[in-house]
N, C-alpha and C positions, 0 to 999 in steps of 0.2 A: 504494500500500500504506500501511496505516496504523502509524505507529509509535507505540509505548508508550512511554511517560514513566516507568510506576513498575514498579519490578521484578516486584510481584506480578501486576502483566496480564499477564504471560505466560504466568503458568497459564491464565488464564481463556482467554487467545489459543490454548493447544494443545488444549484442551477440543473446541476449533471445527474445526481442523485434523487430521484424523486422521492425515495423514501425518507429523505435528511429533510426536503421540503413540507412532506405531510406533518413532520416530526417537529419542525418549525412553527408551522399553522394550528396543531395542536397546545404546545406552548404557548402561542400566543393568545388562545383563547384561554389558558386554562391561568396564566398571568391577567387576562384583565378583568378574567370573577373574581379574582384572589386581591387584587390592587382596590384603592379609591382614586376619585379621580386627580387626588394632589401628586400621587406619583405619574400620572401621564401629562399633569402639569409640567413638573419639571422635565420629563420626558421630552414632550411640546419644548423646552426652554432651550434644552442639549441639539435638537433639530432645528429651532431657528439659529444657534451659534453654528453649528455646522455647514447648512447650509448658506447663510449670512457670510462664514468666510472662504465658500466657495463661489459664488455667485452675488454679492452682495445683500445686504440687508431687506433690501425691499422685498427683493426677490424671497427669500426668508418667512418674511411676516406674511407674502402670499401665500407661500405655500401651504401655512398652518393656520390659515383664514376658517377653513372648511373642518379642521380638528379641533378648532375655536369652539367654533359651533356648535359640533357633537358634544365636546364636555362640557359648555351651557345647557345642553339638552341633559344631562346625565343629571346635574345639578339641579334643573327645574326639576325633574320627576322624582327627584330622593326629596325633596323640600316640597312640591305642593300636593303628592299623591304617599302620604306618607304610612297610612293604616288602608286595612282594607276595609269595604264599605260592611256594614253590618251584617245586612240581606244578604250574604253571598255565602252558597253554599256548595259542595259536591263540585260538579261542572264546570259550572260557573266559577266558583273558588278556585279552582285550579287553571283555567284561563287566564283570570286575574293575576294567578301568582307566574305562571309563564308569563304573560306580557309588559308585569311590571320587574322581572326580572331579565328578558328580552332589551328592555327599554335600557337597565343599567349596562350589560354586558355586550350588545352590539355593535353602539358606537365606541367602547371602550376598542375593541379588538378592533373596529377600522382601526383610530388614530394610531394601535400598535404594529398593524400591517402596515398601513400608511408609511409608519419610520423606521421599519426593517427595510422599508423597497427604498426609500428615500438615503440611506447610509450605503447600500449595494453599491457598487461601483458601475452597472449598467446604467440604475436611475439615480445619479447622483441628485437630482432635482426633478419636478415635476418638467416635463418635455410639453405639455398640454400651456398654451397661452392664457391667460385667462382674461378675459374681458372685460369693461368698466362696468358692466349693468350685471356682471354675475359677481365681482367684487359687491358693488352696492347692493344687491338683494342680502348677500351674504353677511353683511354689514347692517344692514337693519335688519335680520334675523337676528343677529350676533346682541346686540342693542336689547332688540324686544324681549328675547329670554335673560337677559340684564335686569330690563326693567322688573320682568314678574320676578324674579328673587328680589330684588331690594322690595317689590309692594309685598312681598309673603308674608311679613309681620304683620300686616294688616288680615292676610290671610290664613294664617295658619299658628298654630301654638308650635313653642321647640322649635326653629327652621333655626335660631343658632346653632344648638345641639350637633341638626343635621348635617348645616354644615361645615364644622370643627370635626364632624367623624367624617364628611369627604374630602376634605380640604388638606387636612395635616398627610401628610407623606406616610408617616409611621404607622401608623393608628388602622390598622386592618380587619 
């Protein structure tokens, strides 16, 4: 077997091996049940500095516009769906708890696929342009699930609580 010398052949190494790739993909799902969403923050942080100094900054803050979003969206549904409704039972209950456990771990594993492909040495960067009117949608999505946490106080009891146990890196 052949071994590699420099950290980056190992992507090009699992490119080749589909089974090292399945074994990747599983990892990554099974890291971001396991994670909150402060470690894909810094996550997020490690991939605008990398990218930022390979391509510049802008380019950086682009590419993680869309992994923005998704852990807005992880944060809104830990904070304003936080108990399950009363009335729910059997079925129904278990739908509920698939899709509010869907809701935390989906976008999680994007942003994590996302910065494995993005560190790879084939996609060093997003290759795909991206447009003024899909930045700004992406940007007032970004904004509006902003706003509904800062209004959650108003909305809900505990959204501190919530989230200081998504927020802190450690805290699992």
């Amino acid at each position: 077997m052949h071994t590699h010398t420099r950290p980056r052949s190992v992507f090009r190494w699992k490119a080749d091996v589909p089974a090292l790739h399945a074994g990747a993909l599983v990892v990554a799902a099974i890291v971001a049940a396991l994670c909150n969403a402060g470690v894909f923050l810094l996550l997020l942080a490690a991939r605008v500095a990398y990218v930022g100094a390979r391509g510049g900054t802008k380019r950086g803050m682009r590419s993680v516009l869309p992994d923005l979003l998704l852990l807005v969206f992880v944060l809104d549904v830990a904070v304003l769906v936080p108990h399950r409704p009363a009335a729910l039972d059997g079925m129904s209950l278990a739908l509920w708890t698939f899709l509010i456990g869907a809701a935390d771990v989906l976008p999680k594993y994007l942003v994590m696929h996302r910065t494995i492909r993005s560190f790879s040495p084939e996609n060093t960067h997003d290759t795909k342009a991206h447009t003024s009117s899909k930045d700004t949608v992406m940007l007032f999505l970004l904004f509006t699930g902003l706003l509904l946490l800062f209004l959650s106080p108003a909305l809900t009891t505990g959204w501190l609580s919530v989230l200081r146990r998504q927020l802190i890196p450690w805290r699992f």
